[in-house]
C-alpha positions as CSV (number, residue, x, y, z in Angstrom):
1,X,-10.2,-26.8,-11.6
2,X,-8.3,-23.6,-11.7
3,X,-11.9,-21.3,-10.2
4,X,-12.4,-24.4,-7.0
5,X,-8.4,-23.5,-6.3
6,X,-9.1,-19.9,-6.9
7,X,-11.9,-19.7,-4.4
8,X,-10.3,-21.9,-1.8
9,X,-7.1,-19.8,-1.6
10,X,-9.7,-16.9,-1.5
11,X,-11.5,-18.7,1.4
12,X,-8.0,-18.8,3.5
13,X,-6.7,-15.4,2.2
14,X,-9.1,-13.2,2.7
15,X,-8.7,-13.9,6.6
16,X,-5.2,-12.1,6.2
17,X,-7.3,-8.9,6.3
18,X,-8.2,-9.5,9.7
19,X,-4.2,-10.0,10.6
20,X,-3.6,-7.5,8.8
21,X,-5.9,-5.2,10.5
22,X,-5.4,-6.5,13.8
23,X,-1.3,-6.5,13.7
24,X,-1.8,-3.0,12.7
25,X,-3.8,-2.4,15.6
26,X,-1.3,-3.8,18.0
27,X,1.3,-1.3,16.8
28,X,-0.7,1.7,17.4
29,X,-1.9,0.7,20.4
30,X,2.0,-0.5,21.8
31,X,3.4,3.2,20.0
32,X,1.2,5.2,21.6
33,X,0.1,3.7,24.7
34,X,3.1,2.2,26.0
35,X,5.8,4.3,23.6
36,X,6.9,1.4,22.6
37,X,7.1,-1.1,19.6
38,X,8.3,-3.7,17.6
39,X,10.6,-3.2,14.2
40,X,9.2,-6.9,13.0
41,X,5.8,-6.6,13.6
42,X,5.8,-2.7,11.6
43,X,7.3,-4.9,8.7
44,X,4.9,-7.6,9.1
45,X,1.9,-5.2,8.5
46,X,3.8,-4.3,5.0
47,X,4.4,-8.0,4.2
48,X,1.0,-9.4,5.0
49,X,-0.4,-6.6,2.3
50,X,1.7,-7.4,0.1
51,X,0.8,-11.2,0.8
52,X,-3.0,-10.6,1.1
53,X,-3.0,-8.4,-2.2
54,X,-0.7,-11.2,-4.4
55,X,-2.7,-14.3,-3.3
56,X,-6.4,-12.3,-3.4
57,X,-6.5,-10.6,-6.9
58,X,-7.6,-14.1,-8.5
59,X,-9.9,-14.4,-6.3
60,X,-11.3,-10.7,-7.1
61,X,-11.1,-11.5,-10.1
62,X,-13.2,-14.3,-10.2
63,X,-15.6,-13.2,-8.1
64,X,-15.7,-10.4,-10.5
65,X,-14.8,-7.6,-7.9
66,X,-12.1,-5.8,-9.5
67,X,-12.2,-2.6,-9.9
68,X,-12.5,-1.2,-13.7
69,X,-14.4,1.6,-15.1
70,X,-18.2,0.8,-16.4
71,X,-19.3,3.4,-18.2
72,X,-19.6,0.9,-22.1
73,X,-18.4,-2.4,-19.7
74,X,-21.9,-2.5,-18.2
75,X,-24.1,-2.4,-21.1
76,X,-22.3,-5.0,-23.0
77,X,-23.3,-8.6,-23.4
78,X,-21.6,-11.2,-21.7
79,X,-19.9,-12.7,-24.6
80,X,-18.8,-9.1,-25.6
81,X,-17.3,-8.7,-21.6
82,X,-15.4,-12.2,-22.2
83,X,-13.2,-11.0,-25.1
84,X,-12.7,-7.3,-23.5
85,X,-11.6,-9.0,-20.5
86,X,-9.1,-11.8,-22.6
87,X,-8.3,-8.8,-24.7
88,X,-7.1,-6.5,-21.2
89,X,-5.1,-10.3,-19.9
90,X,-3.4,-10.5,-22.9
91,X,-2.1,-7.2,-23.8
92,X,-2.1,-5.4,-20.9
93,X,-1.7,-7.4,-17.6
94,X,0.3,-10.1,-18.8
95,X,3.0,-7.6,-20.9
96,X,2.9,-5.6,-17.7
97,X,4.1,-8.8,-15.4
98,X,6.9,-9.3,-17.6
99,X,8.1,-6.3,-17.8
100,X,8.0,-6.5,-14.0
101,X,9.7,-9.6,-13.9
102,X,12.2,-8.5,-16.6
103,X,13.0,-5.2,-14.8
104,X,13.6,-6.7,-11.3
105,X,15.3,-9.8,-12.0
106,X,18.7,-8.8,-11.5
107,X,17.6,-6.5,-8.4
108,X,16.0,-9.3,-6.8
109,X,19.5,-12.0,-7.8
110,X,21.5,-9.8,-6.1
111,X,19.2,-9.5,-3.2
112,X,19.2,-12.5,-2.3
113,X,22.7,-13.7,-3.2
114,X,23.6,-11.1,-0.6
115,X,21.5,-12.3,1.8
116,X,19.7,-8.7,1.9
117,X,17.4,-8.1,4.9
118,X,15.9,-5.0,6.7
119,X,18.0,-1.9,7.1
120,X,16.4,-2.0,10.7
121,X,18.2,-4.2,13.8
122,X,15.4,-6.6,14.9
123,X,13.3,-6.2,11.2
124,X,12.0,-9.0,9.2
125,X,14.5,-11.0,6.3
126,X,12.0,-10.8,2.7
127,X,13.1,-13.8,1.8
128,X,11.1,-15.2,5.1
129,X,8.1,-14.0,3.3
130,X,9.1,-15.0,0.0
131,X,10.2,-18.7,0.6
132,X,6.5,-19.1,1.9
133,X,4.6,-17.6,-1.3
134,X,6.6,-19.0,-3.8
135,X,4.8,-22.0,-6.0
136,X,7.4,-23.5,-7.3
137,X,10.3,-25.4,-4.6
138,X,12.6,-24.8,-7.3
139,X,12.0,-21.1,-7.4
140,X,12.7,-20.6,-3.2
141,X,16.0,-19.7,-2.1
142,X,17.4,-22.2,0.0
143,X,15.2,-21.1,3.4
């Protein structure tokens, strides 16, 4: 169940790349063909990475597309590529989220408690971005 809602957030994600590129694209061309541009379209670009990286790295992952390094991972049996890869989830990536999580909690309270936004006039609020990505209704700040 969790690999068929894997691949169909993949299916939809995976078209932010072409947002992504084609936002970017727009900015260019209005910066230097018309010397002009939009603060909330330059933060968009940073936000729908962001987005597109969070949401697809399951999906790498289960499509086995991650990058790692191969020189003993390739010759090893599958069974033997199972337990490295439960070993690397369980003492690396998921120590490393909550440390993350541990280390910005308070930064992130007080951002939004605050109300925080762009430093720029005319930029995009986070919280915008992060009301939308958030899994949990209890966990988004009152949008």
């Amino acid at each position: 169940m969790i690999d068929a809602c894997t691949w169909r957030l993949g299916q939809v994600v995976k078209w932010l790349a072409l947002v992504l590129m084609l936002v970017q694209f727009a900015v260019v061309v209005m910066r230097y063909a018309y010397g002009s541009s939009f603060i909330w379209m330059q933060e968009s670009v940073t936000y729908v990475h962001a987005t597109l990286f969070m949401l697809a790295i399951g999906y790498a992952y289960l499509l086995d597309a991650h990058v790692r390094v191969d020189i003993f991972y390739a010759g090893w049996s599958e069974q033997a590529k199972a337990w490295t890869d439960l070993l690397a989830v369980l003492l690396a990536v998921l120590p490393f989220c909550a440390l993350i999580i541990w280390a910005s909690w308070g930064y992130v309270a007080v951002s939004f408690r605050l109300s925080e936004g762009s430093m720029a006039l005319g930029g995009l609020w986070p919280a915008f971005w992060a009301c939308r990505q958030s899994p949990s209704p209890s966990a988004r700040p009152a949008c």
